[in-house]
C-alpha positions as CSV (number, residue, x, y, z in Angstrom):
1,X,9.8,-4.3,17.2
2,X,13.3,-5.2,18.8
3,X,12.2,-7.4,21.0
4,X,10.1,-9.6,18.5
5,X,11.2,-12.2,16.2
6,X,9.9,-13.1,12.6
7,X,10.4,-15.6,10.2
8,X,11.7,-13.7,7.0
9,X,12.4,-16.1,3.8
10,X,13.9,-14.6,0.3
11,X,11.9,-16.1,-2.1
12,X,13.5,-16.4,-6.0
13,X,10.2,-16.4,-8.0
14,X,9.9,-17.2,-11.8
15,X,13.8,-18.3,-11.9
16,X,15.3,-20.8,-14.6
17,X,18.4,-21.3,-11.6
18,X,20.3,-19.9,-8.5
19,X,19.9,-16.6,-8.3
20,X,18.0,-15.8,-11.6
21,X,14.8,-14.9,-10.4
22,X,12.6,-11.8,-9.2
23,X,12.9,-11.8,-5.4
24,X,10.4,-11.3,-2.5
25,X,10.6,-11.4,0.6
26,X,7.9,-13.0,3.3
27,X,7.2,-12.4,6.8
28,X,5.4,-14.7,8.4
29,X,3.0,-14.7,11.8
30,X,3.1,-11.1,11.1
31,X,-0.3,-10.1,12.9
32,X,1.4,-8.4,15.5
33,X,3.1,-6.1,13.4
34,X,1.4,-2.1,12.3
35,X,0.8,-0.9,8.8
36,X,3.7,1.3,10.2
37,X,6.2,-1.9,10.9
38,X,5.5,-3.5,7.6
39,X,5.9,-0.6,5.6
40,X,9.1,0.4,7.4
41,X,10.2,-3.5,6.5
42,X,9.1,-3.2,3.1
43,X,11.4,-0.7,3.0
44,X,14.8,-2.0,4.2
45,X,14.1,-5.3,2.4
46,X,13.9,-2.9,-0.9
47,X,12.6,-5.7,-3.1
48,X,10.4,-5.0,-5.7
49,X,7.5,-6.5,-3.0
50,X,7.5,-7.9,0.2
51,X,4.4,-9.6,1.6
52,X,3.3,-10.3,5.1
53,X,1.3,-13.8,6.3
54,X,-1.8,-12.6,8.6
55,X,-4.7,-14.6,10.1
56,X,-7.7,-15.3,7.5
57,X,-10.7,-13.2,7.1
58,X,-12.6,-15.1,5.3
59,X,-14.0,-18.2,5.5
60,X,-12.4,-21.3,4.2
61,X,-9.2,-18.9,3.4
62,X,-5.9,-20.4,5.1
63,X,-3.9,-17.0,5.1
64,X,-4.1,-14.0,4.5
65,X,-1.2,-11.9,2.8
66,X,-0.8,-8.1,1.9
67,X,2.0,-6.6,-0.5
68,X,4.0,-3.9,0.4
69,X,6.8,-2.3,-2.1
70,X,9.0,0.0,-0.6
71,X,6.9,3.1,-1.2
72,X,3.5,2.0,-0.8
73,X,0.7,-0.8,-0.2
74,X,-0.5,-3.2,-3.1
75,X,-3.9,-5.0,-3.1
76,X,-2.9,-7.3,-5.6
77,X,0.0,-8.3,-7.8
78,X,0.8,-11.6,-9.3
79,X,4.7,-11.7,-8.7
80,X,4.4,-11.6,-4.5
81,X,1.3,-13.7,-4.9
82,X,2.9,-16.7,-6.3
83,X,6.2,-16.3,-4.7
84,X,4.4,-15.7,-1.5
85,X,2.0,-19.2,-2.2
Protein backbone atom coordinates (compact mmCIF):
# COMPACT_ATOMS: atom_id res chain seq x y z
CA UNK A 1 0.00 0.00 0.00
CA UNK A 2 3.17 2.30 0.07
CA UNK A 3 3.42 2.79 -3.19
CA UNK A 4 -0.31 3.92 -3.81
CA UNK A 5 -1.85 7.13 -3.32
CA UNK A 6 -5.50 8.06 -2.09
CA UNK A 7 -7.46 10.82 -1.74
CA UNK A 8 -8.44 11.03 2.07
CA UNK A 9 -10.74 14.09 3.13
CA UNK A 10 -11.82 14.79 7.04
CA UNK A 11 -15.26 15.37 6.78
CA UNK A 12 -17.01 17.60 10.00
CA UNK A 13 -20.60 16.21 9.72
CA UNK A 14 -23.66 17.65 11.62
CA UNK A 15 -21.46 20.77 12.88
CA UNK A 16 -23.04 24.31 13.81
CA UNK A 17 -18.99 25.67 13.03
CA UNK A 18 -15.21 24.99 12.66
CA UNK A 19 -14.47 22.17 14.33
CA UNK A 20 -17.87 21.28 16.08
CA UNK A 21 -18.86 18.43 14.33
CA UNK A 22 -18.61 14.47 14.31
CA UNK A 23 -15.84 13.59 11.96
CA UNK A 24 -15.24 10.95 9.20
CA UNK A 25 -12.92 10.32 7.19
CA UNK A 26 -13.31 9.27 3.20
CA UNK A 27 -11.14 7.45 0.90
CA UNK A 28 -11.84 7.70 -2.42
CA UNK A 29 -11.06 5.42 -5.69
CA UNK A 30 -10.56 2.87 -3.08
CA UNK A 31 -11.22 -0.36 -5.29
CA UNK A 32 -7.86 -1.37 -5.22
CA UNK A 33 -7.61 -1.59 -1.61
CA UNK A 34 -8.42 -5.31 0.68
CA UNK A 35 -10.93 -5.69 3.43
CA UNK A 36 -7.43 -5.95 5.14
CA UNK A 37 -6.10 -2.23 3.93
CA UNK A 38 -9.32 -0.62 4.84
CA UNK A 39 -9.67 -1.99 8.06
CA UNK A 40 -6.05 -1.37 8.95
CA UNK A 41 -7.01 2.48 7.75
CA UNK A 42 -10.02 2.56 9.66
CA UNK A 43 -7.96 1.98 12.28
CA UNK A 44 -5.19 4.66 12.27
CA UNK A 45 -7.76 7.29 11.22
CA UNK A 46 -9.62 6.15 14.73
CA UNK A 47 -12.78 8.16 13.89
CA UNK A 48 -15.84 6.97 15.01
CA UNK A 49 -16.26 5.74 11.05
CA UNK A 50 -14.32 5.92 8.09
CA UNK A 51 -15.87 5.00 4.69
CA UNK A 52 -14.37 3.99 1.50
CA UNK A 53 -15.76 5.17 -2.36
CA UNK A 54 -15.88 1.77 -4.55
CA UNK A 55 -17.28 1.21 -8.12
CA UNK A 56 -21.25 0.68 -8.18
CA UNK A 57 -22.97 -2.56 -8.07
CA UNK A 58 -26.05 -1.76 -8.88
CA UNK A 59 -27.64 -0.24 -11.46
CA UNK A 60 -28.30 3.34 -11.65
CA UNK A 61 -26.08 3.64 -8.30
CA UNK A 62 -23.13 6.25 -8.78
CA UNK A 63 -20.92 4.78 -5.85
CA UNK A 64 -20.68 2.58 -3.70
CA UNK A 65 -19.38 3.17 -0.05
CA UNK A 66 -18.69 0.73 3.00
CA UNK A 67 -18.14 1.86 6.75
CA UNK A 68 -15.49 0.82 8.68
CA UNK A 69 -14.97 1.92 12.57
CA UNK A 70 -11.78 1.01 13.93
CA UNK A 71 -12.89 -2.41 15.19
CA UNK A 72 -15.07 -3.69 12.76
CA UNK A 73 -17.26 -3.34 9.36
CA UNK A 74 -20.74 -1.51 9.35
CA UNK A 75 -23.41 -2.14 6.71
CA UNK A 76 -25.19 0.90 7.44
CA UNK A 77 -25.05 3.90 9.64
CA UNK A 78 -26.43 7.31 9.10
CA UNK A 79 -23.41 9.53 10.43
CA UNK A 80 -20.74 8.19 7.58
CA UNK A 81 -23.64 8.05 5.10
CA UNK A 82 -24.30 11.68 5.04
CA UNK A 83 -20.87 12.87 5.78
CA UNK A 84 -19.68 10.56 3.13
CA UNK A 85 -22.71 11.90 0.38
Amino acid sequence: MTDRRLDYLELDVFATGAFTGNPVGVVAGAVALSDAEMARIAAWTNFSETTFLLEPREPGADYRVRIFTPTEEFPFAGHPTLGTA
